[in-house]
C-alpha positions in Angstrom: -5.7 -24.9 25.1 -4.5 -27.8 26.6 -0.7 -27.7 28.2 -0.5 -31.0 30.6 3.1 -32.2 31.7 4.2 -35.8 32.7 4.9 -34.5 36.2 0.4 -33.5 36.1 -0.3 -37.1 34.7 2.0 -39.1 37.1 -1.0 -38.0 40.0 -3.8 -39.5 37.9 -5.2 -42.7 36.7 -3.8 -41.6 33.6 0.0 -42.5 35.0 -0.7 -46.8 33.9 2.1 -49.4 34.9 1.5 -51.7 32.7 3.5 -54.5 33.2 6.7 -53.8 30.9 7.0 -50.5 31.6 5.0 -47.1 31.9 2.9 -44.6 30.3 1.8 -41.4 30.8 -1.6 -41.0 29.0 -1.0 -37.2 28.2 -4.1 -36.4 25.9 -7.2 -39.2 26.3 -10.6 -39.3 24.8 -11.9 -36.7 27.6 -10.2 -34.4 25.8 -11.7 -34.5 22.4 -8.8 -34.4 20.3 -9.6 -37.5 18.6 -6.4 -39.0 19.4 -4.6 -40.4 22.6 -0.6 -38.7 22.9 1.4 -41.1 25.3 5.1 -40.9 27.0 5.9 -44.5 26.8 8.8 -45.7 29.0 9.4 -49.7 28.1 11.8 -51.6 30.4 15.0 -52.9 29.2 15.4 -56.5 28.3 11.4 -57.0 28.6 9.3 -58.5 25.6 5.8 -57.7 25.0 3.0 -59.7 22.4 0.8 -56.8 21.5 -2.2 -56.1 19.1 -4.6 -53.2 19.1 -7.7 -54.3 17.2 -9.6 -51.0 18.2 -6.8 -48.8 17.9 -4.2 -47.6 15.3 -0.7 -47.0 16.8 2.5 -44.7 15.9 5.7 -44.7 18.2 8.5 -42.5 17.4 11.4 -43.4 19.5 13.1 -41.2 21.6 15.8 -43.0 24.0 16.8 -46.3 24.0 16.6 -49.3 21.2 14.8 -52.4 20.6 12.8 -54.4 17.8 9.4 -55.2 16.3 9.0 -58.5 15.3 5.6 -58.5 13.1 3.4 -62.0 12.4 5.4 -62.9 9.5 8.7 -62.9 11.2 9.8 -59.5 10.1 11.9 -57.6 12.6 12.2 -54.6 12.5 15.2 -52.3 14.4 13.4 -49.4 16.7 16.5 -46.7 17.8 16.5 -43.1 18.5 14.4 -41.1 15.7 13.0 -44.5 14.3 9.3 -43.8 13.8 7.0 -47.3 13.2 3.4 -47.6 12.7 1.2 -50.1 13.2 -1.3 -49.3 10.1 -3.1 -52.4 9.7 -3.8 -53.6 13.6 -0.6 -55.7 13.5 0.0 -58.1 15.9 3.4 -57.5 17.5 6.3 -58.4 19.4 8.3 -55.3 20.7 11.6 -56.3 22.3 13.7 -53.9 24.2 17.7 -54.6 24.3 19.0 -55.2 27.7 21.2 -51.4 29.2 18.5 -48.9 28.8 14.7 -48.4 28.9 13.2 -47.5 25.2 11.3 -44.5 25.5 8.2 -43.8 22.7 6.1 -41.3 21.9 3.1 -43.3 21.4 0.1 -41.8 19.5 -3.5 -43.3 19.0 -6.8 -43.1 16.8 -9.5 -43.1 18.1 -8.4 -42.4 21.6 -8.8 -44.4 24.4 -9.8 -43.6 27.9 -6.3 -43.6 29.5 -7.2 -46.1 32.2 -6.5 -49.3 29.6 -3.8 -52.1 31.0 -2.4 -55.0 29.5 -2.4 -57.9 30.3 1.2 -59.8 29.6 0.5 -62.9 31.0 -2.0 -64.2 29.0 -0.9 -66.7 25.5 -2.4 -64.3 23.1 -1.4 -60.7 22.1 -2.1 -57.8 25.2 -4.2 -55.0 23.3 -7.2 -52.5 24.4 
């Protein structure tokens, strides 16, 4: 059995600031679940260009509100008890509205390592 709280994570390399906010990498490949569970904390008014090619994404939202602009202009509104998934690899913009920090519960298949940062600054999409 695995119990592991945010407070055991924030003394690892599995606490990652990356960039826009924060995340707690609370179950990683090393513990062969086959999926990585993460407390996402995004910072308000902050915008983020994000694709995972290697990964399939879910983020339920639990605090907080922002959107999820997809390639073909579709936004979509992200608020408390929203769930979105990013089935297909989507390249994504999520926006956070300005007042509060969105908080996700981000889940991933396959896992990754928990040690994975974007990488904002560069023109493309920020992905592991």
């Amino acid at each position: 059995m695995i119990v592991r709280s945010l407070n055991d994570v924030a003394q690892t390399e599995h606490f990652v600031d990356y960039g826009n906010g924060t995340s707690h990498r609370l179950l990683t490949s090393a513990d062969e679940m086959g999926f990585t569970v993460c407390h996402t904390v995004v910072n308000a008014g902050t915008e983020s260009n994000l694709q995972y090619n290697n990964h399939l994404e879910a983020c339920y939202c639990i605090a907080g509100s922002g959107e999820i602009e997809v390639a073909d202009g579709t936004v979509y509104p992200i608020e408390i008890g929203t769930i979105y998934a990013l089935d297909k690899h989507d390249r994504h913009f999520m926006r956070v509205h300005k007042g509060a920090d969105m908080v996700l519960v981000s889940v991933f298949n396959p896992p990754f390592s928990g040690t994975e940062v974007h990488d904002l600054t560069s023109d493309g999409a920020s992905g592991y």
